[in-house]
N, C-alpha and C positions, 0 to 999 in steps of 0.2 A: 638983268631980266628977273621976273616974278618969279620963275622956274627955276632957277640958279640961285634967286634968294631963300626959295622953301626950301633948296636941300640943304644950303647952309644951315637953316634951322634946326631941320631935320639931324643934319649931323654934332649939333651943340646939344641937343635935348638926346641923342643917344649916348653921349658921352656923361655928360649927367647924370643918364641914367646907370651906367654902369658905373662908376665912383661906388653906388649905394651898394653893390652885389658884389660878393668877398669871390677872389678868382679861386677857380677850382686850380686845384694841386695832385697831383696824383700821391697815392703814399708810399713812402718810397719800398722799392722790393717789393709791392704789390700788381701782379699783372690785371687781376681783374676784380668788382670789386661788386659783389650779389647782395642787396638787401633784402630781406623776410619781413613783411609788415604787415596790420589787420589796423583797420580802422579801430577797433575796441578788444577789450582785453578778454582776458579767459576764453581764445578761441583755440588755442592748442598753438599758438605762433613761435612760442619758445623749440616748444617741443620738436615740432616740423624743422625752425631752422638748425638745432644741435644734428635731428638725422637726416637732413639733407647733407649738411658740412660731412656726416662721416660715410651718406652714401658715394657721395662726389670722390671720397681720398678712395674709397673702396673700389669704384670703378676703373682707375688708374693709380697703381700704386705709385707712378713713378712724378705724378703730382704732386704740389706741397699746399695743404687747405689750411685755414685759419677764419677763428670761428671768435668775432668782435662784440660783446650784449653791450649795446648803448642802451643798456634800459637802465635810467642812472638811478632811479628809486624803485625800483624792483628788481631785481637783477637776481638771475634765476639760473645762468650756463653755470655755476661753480658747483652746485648741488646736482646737477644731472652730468656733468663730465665729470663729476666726481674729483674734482681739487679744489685743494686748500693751500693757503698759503700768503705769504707777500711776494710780489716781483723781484725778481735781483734786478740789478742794475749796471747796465753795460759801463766802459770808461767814458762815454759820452753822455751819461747821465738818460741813458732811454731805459725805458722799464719793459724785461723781458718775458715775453710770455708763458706760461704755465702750461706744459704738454701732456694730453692724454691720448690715448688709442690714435695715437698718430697727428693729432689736431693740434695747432698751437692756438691757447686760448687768451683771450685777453677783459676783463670785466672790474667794473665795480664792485664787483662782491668779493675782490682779493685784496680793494684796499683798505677797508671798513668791516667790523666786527660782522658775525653772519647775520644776528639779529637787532644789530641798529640798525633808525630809521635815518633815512637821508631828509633834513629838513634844512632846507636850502631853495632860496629863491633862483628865478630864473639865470642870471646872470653866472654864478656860483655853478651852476649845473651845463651853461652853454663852454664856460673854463675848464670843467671834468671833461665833456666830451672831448674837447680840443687836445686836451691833454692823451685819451685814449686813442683821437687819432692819428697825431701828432709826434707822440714821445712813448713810440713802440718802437721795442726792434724786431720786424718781422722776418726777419733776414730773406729769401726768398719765396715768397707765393705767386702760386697758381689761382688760385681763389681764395677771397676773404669773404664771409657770407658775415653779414651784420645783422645781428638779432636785433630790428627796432622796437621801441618801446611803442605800446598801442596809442594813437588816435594821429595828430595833424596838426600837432605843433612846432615847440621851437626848435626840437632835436631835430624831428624830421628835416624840417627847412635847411636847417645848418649843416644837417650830414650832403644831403644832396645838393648844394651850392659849394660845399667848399670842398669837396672829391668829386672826381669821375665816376658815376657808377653805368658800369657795365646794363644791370635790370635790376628791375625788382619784383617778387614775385607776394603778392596777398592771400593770407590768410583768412578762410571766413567759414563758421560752419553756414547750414543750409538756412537759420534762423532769420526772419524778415530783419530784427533788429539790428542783427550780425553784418548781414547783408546792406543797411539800409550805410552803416560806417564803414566797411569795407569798398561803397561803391566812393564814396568821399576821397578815401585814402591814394583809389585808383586816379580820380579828378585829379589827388594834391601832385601826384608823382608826374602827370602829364603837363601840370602849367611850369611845374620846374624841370621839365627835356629829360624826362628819366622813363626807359622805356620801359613799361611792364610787360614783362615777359608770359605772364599767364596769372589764374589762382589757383589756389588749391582748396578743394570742399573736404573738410577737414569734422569728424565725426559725423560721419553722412550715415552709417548705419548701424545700428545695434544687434549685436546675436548674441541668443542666450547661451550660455554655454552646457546647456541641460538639454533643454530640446529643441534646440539651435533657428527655433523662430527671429524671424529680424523684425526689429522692430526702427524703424525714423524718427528718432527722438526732435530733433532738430526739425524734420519738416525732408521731402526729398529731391525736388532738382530745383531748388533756389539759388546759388550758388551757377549751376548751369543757365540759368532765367538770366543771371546779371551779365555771367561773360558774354551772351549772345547781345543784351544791351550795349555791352561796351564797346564789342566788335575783339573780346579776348578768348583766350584757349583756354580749357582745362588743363592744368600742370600732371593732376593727379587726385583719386579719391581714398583717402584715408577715413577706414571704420573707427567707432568707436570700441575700443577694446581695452580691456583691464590691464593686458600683457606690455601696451603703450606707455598708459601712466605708470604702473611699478618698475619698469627699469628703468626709467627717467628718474623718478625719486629715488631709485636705489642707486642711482649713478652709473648705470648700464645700460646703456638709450637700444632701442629694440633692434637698429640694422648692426648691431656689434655683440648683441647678445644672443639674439635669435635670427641669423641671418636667413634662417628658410622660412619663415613664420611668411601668411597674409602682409603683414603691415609694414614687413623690412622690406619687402618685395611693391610694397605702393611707393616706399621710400626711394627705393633705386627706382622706380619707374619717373618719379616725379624731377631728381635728379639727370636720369639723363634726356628729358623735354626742354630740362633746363638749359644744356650741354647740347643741344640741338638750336636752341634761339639764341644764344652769347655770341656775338661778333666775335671775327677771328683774332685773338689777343696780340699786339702785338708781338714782334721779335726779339 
C-alpha cells in the first residue's frame, strides 16, 4: 500500500539522515554536563562561567565540579583560576586536569605558551576540542560547566552533538547588540535539543563607588525583553563592578574571594536557579 510505502521511505531518509550526526557520548565520570555561552564576545561569559563552577562546588562541598574553556583561540580559565602549567598524563595516555579552589580545570591555555596565538583552521581546532573532551581524566564529577567560545559555530555544534548536555545557560549584557547574538545563540542550542536553562543579564548596572549613583551603561531591561520573547527565566543579574573584573585578572574570581560582597552573592544566586532546572542526574 501507499501508506506502508511512505513509511518505508520515511524510515530510509531517517537513517540517512542520522549517518551524518556524530552519536552523543557521555564523558566518562561526568554526571552532568552545564554549558556558559553568549552569542558575541566581551559579554562577561568567561567570567560568569569560572564563578558559577566555584559557586556550584561552594553550595555543596560534597560535590566534585570541573570547569572545561573550549575557547580554543582565546582561552582565558588559566589566568582567572590562577594556573599554570602542562597536564600530566595518566598510564592511559589522558591528560589530567589542573586544580584550583577545589575546581578541576581543563583548557587550551595549559597546552600552548600564554601569549601565542592559535592559528589554525577549522578542522585543526574541531581535533583540540575532541581531544579536550575526549582525553581527560576527570575522574568523578558532579558538574562540568563548559566555558563556550562566543558566537554559533563549529565548536558549538560539535560540543552539543557529540555529549549529552544537561542546559545551557546565555550570557548577554542589556546592550541591543549583545542581545540581538545572544538571542541567535538561544535559536542555535534549541535546533540541536539542548535545553536552555535561563540567561543571565550580566553588567546591568553601574554604582559609583563615591556617591553610589547607578548608572545603565548597557541600557536596562533588555535582557529581560528577550527572556520574556523566548518564553525563558532570568538566571540572575550581575552588576557591573570593578571588584568582578580584578579578582578574575588576579586569579581570585569574586565568589572565593569576597564571599559576602553584592556579586559573589548574584553568583550563588544564579547557581542555585541553575541547580533548580538540571534534571535529576542519574545514579
Amino acid at each position: 500500500s501507499s501508506s506502508s510505502g511512505d513509511e518505508a521511505l520515511r524510515d530510509k531518509r531517517a537513517r540517512i539522515l542520522s549517518r551524518g550526526l556524530p552519536k552523543q557520548k557521555p564523558i566518562e565520570g561526568v554526571k552532568q554536563v552545564v554549558v556558559v555561552a553568549s552569542g558575541k564576545g566581551g559579554v562577561g561569559k568567561s567570567t560568569t562561567a569560572v564563578n558559577i563552577a566555584l559557586a556550584l562546588a561552594a553550595n555543596d562541598s560534597a560535590k566534585e565540579v570541573g570547569l572545561l574553556d573550549a575557547d580554543i583561540y582565546g582561552p582565558s580559565i588559566p589566568k582567572m583560576m590562577n594556573l599554570k602549567g602542562n597536564p600530566e598524563l595518566t598510564p592511559k595516555n589522558l591528560m589530567r586536569p589542573l586544580k584550583n579552589y577545589g575546581i578541576a580545570c581543563m583548557s587550551m591555555g595549559f597546552l600552548i605558551e600564554e601569549t601565542a596565538p592559535v592559528v589554525w583552521r577549522g578542522l585543526m581546532v574541531m581535533s583540540a576540542v575532541e581531544k579536550l573532551l575526549r582525553q581527560v581524566d576527570w575522574g568523578e564529577l558532579d558538574y562540568l560547566v563548559i566555558d563556550m567560545p562566543p558566537g554559533t559555530g563549529d565548536v558549538q555544534l560539535s560540543v552539543s552533538q557529540n555529549i549529552p548536555i544537561a542546559g545551557a545557560v546565555i550570557v548577554s549584557t542589556p546592550q541591543d547588540v549583545a542581545l540581538l547574538d545572544a538571542h541567535r545563540g538561544a535559536e542555535m542550542f534549541r535546533k540541536v535539543h539542548v535545553p536552555v536553562l535561563g540567561l543571565v543579564q550580566n553588567m546591568s548596572v553601574f554604582q559609583c563607588p563615591k556617591c553610589k549613583h547607578e548608572t545603565h551603561i548597557f541600557g536596562t531591561d533588555g535582557v529581560k525583553d528577550l527572556a520574556k520573547t523566548l518564553g525563558l527565566d532570568i538566571l540572575g543579574d550581575v552588576p557591573l563592578h570593578i571588584n568582578i573584573r580584578e579578582t578574575c585578572d588576579s586569579g581570585q574570581p569574586v565568589v572565593i574571594s569576597q564571599p559576602q560582597s553584592d556579586a559573589a552573592k548574584a553568583y550563588h544566586k544564579i547557581a542555585m536557579e541553575i541547580l533548580r532546572r538540571l534534571p535529576v542526574p542519574p545514579a
